[in-house]
C-alpha positions as CSV (number, residue, x, y, z in Angstrom):
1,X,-11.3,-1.5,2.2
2,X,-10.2,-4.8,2.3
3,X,-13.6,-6.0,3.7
4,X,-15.8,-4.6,0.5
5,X,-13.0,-6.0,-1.8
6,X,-13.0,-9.6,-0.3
7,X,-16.7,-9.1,0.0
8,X,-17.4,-8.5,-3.9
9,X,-15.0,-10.8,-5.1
10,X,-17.2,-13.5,-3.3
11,X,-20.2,-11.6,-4.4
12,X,-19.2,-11.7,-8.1
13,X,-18.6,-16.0,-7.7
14,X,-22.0,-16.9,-5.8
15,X,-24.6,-14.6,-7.2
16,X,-27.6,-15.3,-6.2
17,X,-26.8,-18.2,-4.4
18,X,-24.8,-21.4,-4.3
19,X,-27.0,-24.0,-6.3
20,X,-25.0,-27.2,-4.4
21,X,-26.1,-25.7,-1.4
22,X,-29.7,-26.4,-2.3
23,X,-29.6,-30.1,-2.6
24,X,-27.4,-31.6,0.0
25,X,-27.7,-30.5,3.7
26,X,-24.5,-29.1,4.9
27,X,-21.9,-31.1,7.5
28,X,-18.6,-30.4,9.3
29,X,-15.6,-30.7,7.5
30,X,-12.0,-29.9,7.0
31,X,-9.9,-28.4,4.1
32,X,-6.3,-28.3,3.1
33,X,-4.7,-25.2,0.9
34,X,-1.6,-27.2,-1.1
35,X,0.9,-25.8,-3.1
36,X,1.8,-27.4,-6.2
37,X,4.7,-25.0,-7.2
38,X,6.9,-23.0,-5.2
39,X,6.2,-19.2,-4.3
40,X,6.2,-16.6,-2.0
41,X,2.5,-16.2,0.2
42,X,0.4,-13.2,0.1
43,X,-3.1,-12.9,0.5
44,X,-3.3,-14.1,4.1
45,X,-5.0,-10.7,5.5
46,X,-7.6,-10.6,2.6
47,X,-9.1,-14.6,3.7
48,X,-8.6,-13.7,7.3
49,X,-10.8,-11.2,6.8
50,X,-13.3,-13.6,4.5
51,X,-13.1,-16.0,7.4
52,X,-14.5,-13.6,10.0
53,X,-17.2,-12.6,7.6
54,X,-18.0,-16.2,6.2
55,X,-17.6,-17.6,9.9
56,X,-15.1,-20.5,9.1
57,X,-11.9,-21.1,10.2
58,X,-8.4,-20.9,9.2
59,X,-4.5,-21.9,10.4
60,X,-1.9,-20.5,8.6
61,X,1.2,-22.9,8.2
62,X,2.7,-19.7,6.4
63,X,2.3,-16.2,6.8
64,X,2.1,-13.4,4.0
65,X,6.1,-13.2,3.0
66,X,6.9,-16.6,3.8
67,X,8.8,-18.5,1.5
68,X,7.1,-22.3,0.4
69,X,7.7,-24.9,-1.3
70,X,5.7,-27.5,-3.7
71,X,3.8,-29.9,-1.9
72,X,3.3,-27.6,1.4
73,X,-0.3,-27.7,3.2
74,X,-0.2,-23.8,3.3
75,X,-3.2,-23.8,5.4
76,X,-6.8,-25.8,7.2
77,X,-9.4,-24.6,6.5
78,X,-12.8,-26.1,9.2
79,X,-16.5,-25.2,8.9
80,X,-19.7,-26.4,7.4
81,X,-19.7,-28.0,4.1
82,X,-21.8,-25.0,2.4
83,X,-19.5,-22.2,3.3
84,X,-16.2,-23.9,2.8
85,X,-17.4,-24.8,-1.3
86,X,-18.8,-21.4,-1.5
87,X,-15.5,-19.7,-0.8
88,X,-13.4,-21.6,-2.2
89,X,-12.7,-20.5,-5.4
90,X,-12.5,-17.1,-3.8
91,X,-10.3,-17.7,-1.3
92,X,-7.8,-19.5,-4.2
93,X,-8.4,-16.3,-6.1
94,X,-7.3,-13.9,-3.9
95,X,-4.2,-16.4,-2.8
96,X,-3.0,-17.3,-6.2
97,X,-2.9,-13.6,-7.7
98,X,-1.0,-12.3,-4.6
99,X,1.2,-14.6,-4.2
100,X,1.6,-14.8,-7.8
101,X,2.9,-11.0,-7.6
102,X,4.8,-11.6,-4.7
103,X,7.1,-14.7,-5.8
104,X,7.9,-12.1,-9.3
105,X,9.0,-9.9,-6.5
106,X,11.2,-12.0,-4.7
107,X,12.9,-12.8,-7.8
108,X,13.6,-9.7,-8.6
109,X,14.1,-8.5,-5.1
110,X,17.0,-11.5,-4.5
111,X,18.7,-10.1,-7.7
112,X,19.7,-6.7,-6.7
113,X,19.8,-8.2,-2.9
114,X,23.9,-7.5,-2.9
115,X,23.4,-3.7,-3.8
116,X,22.1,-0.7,-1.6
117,X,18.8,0.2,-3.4
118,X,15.1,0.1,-3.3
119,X,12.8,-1.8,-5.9
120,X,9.6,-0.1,-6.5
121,X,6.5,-1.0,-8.1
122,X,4.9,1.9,-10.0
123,X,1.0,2.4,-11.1
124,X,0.1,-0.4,-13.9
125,X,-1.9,-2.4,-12.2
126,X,-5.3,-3.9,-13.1
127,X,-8.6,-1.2,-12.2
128,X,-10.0,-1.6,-8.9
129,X,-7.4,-3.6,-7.9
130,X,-4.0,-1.2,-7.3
131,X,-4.0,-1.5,-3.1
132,X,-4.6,-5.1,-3.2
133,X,-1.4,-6.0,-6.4
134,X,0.4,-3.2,-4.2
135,X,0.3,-5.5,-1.2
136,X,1.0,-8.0,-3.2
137,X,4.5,-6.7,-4.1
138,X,5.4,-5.6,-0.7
139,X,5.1,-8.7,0.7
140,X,7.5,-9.9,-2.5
141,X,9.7,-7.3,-0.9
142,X,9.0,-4.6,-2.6
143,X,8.7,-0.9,-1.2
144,X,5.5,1.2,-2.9
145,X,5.8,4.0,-5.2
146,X,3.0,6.2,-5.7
147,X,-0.6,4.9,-5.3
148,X,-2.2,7.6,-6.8
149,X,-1.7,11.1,-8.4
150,X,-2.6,12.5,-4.7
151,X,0.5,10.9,-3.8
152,X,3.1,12.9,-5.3
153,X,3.5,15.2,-8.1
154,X,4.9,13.0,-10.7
155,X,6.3,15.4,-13.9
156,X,6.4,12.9,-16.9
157,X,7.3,13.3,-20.7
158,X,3.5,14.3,-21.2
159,X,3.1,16.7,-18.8
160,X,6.4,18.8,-19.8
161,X,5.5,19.3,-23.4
162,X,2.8,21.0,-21.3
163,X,5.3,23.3,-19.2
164,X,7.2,26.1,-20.8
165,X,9.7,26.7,-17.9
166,X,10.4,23.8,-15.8
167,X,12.1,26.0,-13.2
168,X,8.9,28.1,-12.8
169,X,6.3,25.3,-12.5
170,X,8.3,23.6,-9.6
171,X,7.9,27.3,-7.7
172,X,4.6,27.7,-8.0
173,X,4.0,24.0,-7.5
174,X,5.7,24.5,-4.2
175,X,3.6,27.1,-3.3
176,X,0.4,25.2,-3.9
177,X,1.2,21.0,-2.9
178,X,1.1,19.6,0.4
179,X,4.2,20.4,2.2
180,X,5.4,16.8,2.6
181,X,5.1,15.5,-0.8
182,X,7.8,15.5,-3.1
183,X,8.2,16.6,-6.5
184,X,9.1,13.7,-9.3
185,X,10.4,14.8,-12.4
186,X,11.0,12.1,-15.4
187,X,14.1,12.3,-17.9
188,X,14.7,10.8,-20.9
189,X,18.5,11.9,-20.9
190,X,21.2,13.5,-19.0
191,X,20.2,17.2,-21.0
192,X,16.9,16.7,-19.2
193,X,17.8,15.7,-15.9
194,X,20.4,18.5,-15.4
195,X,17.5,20.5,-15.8
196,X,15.4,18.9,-13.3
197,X,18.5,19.2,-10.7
198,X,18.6,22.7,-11.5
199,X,14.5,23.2,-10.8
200,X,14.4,22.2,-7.4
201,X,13.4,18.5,-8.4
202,X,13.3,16.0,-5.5
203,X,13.8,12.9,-7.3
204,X,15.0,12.6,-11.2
205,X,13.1,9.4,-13.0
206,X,16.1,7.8,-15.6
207,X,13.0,7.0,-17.9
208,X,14.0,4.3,-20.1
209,X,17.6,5.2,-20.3
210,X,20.2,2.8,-20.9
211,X,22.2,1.4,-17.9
212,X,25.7,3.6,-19.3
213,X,23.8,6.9,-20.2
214,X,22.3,5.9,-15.8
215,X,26.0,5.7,-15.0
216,X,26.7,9.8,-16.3
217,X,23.3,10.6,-14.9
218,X,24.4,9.0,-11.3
219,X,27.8,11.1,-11.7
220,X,26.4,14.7,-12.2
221,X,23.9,14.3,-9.3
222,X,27.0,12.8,-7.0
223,X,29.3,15.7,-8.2
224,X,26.5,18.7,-8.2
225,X,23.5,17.5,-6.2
226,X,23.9,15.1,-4.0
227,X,20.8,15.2,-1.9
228,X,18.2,14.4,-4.9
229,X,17.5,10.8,-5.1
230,X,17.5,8.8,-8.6
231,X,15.3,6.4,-10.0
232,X,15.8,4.3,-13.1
233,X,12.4,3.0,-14.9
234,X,11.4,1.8,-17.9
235,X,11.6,-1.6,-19.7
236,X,13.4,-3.1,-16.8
237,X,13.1,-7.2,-16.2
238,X,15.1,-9.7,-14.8
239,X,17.3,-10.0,-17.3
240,X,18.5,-6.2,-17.1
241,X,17.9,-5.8,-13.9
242,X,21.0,-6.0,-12.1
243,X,23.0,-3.9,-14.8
244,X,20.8,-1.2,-13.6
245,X,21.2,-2.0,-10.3
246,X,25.0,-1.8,-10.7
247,X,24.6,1.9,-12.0
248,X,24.6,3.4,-8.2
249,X,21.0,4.6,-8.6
250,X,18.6,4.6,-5.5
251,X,15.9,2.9,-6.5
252,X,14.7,0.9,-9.6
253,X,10.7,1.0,-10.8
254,X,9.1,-2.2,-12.9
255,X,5.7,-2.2,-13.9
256,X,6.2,-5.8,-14.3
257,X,6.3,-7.0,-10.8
258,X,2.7,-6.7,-11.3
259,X,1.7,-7.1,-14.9
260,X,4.2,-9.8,-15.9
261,X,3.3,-12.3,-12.7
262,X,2.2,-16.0,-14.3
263,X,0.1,-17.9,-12.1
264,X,1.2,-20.1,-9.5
265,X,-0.4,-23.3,-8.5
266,X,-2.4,-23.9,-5.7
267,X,-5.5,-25.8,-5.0
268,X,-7.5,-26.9,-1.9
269,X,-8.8,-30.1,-1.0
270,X,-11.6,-31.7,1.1
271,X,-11.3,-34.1,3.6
């Protein structure tokens, strides 16, 4: 998987060939990767892969999940003059949107650092691209929720104006899932999630519920059901995030890990 992606993202830059490469012959040379604002790297198993397929070389001064710092040579690049401009903006590509992700993560990640719970990233994440902005979050620190609908029965807002009897679906669903995965049911307020408890529910979503009406949500389940986990979603940032942390759910989801990560800086240069 990683190969095709790495290979069609350098496929969509060249085309049908790089025209520099027609009118210079090529010649040994040597890059440098520099950061020009701080971050958190990821990407590094997507280029190492480019390098064995390109047949250049590469030595990492950081590894994915490494902290840097503005002004770092993050990596050198050697090979012949041809391939190292042909990948190039590629290999920046695929470097600056992970790690872009990532260093989002952190930040979030270092906020809810003092508190026993798990930061998730959820499924908003550009087409064609959701295993590689996944990555990109776990090496920020985050832990993946669902990649796809295969993944875990997920019962939203949408899908129970669907259902007539909660309790009933979750049977029959039972009876028809794979025996590992777990059943996911979102709730807009405390009515609803007492209802999920009572269903069978393995986890109960607290779907864009404020961090007090979290608080009487977290309190039932400790006092009635304590084995189903809890998970708070829904317009959650950086700002908010630690009052939701504070809350004494398990685990917090943010589509905007992924969807609200600006651009870092990096750039390579020739020698």
């Amino acid at each position: 998987m990683i190969k095709d992606f790495v290979l069609a993202s350098l496929a969509e830059d060249v085309g049908r060939g790089d025209l520099y490469a027609l009118v210079e012959p090529s010649v040994e040379v040597s890059a440098k990767i520099i950061a020009k604002s701080d971050g958190i790297l990821a990407g590094v198993k997507y280029i190492d892969t480019l390098t064995s397929l390109e047949n250049f070389k590469i030595n990492w001064n950081k590894n994915d999940t490494e902290e840097f710092n503005k002004g770092d040579i993050l990596a050198t690049l050697n090979g012949d003059s041809h391939t190292l401009l042909r990948v190039e903006r590629t290999v920046l590509n695929i470097l600056l949107h992970a790690s872009s992700i990532a260093t989002l993560t952190k930040k979030y990640v270092d906020i809810i650092e003092p508190y026993d719970i798990k930061l998730l990233d959820t499924r908003k994440t550009r087409p064609l691209l959701r295993v590689f902005e996944k990555y990109a979050t776990r090496c920020g620190g985050a832990i993946n929720h669902r990649i796809g609908l295969d993944d875990s029965l997920m019962i939203k807002d949408t899908h129970l104006k669907t259902i007539q009897n909660l309790n009933t679906y979750i049977k029959k669903a039972r009876k028809k899932i794979p025996f590992t995965a777990k059943i996911e049911v979102e709730a807009e307020n405390l009515k609803i999630a007492i209802e999920a408890f009572n269903s069978g529910a393995d986890i109960v979503m607290c779907d864009n519920m404020t961090p007090t009406q979290v608080k009487e949500v977290v309190k039932y389940r400790d006092e009635n059901y304590p084995h189903i986990l809890l998970e708070a979603s829904g317009n959650i940032s950086l700002e908010t995030i630690e009052s939701y942390a504070k809350t004494g759910i398990d685990a917090i989801s943010s589509g905007s890990l992924i969807h609200q990560a600006n651009w870092i800086d990096l750039s390579m240069k020739m020698k």
